[in-house]
N, C-alpha and C positions, 0 to 999 in steps of 0.2 A: 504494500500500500504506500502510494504518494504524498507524502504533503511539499506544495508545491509554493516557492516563495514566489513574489512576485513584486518587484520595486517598480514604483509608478511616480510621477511628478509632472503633475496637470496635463496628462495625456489619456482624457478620458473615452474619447471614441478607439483609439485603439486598446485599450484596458478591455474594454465591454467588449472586443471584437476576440480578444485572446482568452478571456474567462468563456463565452459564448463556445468557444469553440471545444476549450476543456472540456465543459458540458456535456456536449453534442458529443464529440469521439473517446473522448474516454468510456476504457471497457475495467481499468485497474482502478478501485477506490482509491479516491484522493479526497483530502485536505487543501483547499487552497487560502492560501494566507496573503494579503495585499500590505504591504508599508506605502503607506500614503504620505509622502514628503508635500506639504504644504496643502495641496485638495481644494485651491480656491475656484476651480475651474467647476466644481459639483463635484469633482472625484470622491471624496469624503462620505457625503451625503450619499452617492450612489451607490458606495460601497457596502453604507450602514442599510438600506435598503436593500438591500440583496443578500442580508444575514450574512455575508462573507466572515472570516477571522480575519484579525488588521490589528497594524502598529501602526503608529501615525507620529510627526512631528509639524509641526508648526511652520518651517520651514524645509526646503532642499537639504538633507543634510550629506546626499549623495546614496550609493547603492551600498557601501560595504556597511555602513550604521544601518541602514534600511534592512541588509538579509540577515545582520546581526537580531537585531529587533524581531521580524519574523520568524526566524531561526526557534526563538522563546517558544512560538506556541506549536510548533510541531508536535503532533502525533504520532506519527507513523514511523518507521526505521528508517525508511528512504527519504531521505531530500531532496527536490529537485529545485535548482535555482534558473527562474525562467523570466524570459526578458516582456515587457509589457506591448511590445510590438513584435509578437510574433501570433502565427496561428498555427496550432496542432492539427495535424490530418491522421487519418486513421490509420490505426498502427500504432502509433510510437511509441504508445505507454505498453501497450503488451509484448510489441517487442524490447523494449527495456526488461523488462519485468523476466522475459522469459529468458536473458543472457545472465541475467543477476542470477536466477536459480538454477542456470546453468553453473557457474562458476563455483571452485572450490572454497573461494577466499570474501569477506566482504570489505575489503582494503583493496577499493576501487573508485577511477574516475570516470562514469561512462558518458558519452553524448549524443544525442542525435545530431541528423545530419541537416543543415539548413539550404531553402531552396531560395534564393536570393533573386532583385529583379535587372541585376546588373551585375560584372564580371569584376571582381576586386583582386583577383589572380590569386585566389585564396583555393589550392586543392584541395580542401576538406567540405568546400558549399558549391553546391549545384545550380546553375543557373536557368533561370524562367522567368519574365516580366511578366507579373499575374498581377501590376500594381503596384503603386507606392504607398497611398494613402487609402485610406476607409471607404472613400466616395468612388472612387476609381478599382476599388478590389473587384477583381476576375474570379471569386470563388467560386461559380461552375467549370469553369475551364478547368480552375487550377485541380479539383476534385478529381473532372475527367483524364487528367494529365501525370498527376505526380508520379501515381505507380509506375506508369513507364521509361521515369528518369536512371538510369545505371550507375549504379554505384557501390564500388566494395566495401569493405569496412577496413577504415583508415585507423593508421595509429597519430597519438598525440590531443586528444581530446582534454580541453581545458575552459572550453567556453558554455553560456548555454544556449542550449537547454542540457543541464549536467545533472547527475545524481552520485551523489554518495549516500552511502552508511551515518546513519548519525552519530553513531560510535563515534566516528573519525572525524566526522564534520566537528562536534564535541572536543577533541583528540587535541585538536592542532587549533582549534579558537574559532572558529569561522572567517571570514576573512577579516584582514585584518586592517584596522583602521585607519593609520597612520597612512595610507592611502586614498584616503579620501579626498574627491569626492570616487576615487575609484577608477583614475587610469591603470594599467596593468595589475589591478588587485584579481582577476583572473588567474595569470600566470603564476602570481605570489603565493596565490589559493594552491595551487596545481605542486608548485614547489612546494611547498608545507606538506601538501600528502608526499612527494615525493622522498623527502626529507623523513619524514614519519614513517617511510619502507615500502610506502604501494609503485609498483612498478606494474600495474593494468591502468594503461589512459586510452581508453580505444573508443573509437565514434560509428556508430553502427549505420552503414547503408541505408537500410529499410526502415528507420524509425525517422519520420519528417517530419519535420515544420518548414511552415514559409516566414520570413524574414525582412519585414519592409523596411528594414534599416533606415530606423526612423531616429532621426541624431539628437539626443536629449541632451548630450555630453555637448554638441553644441554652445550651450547656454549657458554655460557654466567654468569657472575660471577653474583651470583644469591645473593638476598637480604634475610632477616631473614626474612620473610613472618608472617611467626605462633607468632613469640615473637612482632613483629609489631602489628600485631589484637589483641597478648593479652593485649598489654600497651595501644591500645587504645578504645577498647572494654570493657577489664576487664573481660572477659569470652575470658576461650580456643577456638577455632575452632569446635574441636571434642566439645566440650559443644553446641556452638550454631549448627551443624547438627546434634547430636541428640535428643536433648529437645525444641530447637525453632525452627528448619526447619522440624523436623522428617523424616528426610536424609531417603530416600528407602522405606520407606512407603508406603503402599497401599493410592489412595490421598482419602481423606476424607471430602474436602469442606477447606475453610480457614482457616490461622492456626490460634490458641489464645494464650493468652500469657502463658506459660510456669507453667504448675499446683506444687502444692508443692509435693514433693519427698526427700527421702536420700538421692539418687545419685545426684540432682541435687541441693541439699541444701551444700552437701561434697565439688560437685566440688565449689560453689560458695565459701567455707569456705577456700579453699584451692587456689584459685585464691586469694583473700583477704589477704591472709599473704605470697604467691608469690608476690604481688605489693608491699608489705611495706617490703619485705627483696629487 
């Protein structure tokens, strides 16, 4: 069973359009939880109206306080951290579900696969313009269409729509704040479980959502993310997806730890005297 967070901040038509759809395709009971950062748009009100579970502040305080806050009222052993502009199509929760009870371990980061309406040169997300906005959304098309998009099940899963173990979600803090309002607090997340021993970050093919990559980060005075993970990691970003995640990879079973190489012997050399200048 899911309880599913959901950070929002006065983006009410797409709210209503990603819980509707929860609704509708979910076949795995869930929990859905909204953090409502600021809600003067009606989000608030609509939320309370809908009996949802909810955290709420007064202002933006960004995503990583917002899944912290949510986080509290979960139920269920699974967590799933899921963006307020996306839509669920059928499938994804039971295929989730059905690799989670596959596995031997619950020291795991799983994702589904997201179907985008433009090419970001991201191998992990599928491309379809089924829409950007609420008013222009294609969902017959996109319904009639998505099962026939191809796709393996990639390694390096860090974004969401993710689920972990609440065990672990617990383990390692939820994400963590000092990244607020939450640029690269994804990866940070990702390292913490990896840190913590889980080496399954896999992103499943057949589990979709669509993705109007609708920019809230936009609007907001945005934190040094990349130079944050390098002071406290000590490896770049781009280093840990692509030598310890194997970002877009065909998935291959667990990942190990990082074999010896030039290129990642350079970057480590070169972080190394990045730290000490």
């Amino acid at each position: 069973m899911f309880s599913i967070l959901i950070p929002t901040w006065n983006n009410k038509p797409f709210l209503q359009l990603c819980v509707e759809s929860v609704k509708k395709h979910a076949r795995v009971e869930t929990q859905i939880i909204i953090h409502v950062n600021d809600g003067s748009d009606g989000t608030l009100q609509w939320v309370k109206q809908q009996g949802l579970d909810y955290t709420y502040t007064a202002q933006n305080e960004g995503v990583c306080v917002a899944v912290n806050m949510a986080g509290k009222l979960a139920r269920y052993d699974y967590i799933v951290f899921m963006n307020d502009d996306m839509y669920v199509l059928p499938g994804w929760d039971t295929r989730l579900m059905q690799e989670i009870k596959r596995l031997e371990t619950d020291c795991f980061m799983i994702s589904s696969t997201m179907i985008e309406p433009y090419d970001t040169h991201n191998k992990c997300v599928l491309v379809g313009n089924y829409g950007t906005t609420v008013n222009d959304f294609k969902e017959e098309q996109l319904m009639a269409d998505f099962a026939g998009f191809k796709m393996p099940d990639w390694s390096g899963s860090t974004w969401p729509p993710s689920v972990v173990h609440k065990k672990w979600w617990n383990k390692v803090g939820g994400y963590s704040e000092e990244f607020s309002p939450g640029m690269s607090s994804d990866d940070d997340f990702a390292m913490k479980m990896w840190d913590a021993g889980c080496r399954m970050f896999k992103g499943l093919g057949e589990s979709r959502v669509y993705h109007f990559i609708s920019k809230s980060t936009g609007r907001v005075v945005k934190n040094d993310g990349r130079q944050q993970f390098f002071n406290k990691w000590g490896v770049k970003q781009s280093t840990f997806h692509k030598y310890y995640l194997r970002r877009g990879e065909a998935y291959n079973g667990p990942l190990t730890e990082p074999g010896v190489s030039v290129g990642l012997a350079a970057r480590k050399l070169m972080a190394y005297f990045a730290k000490r200048n």
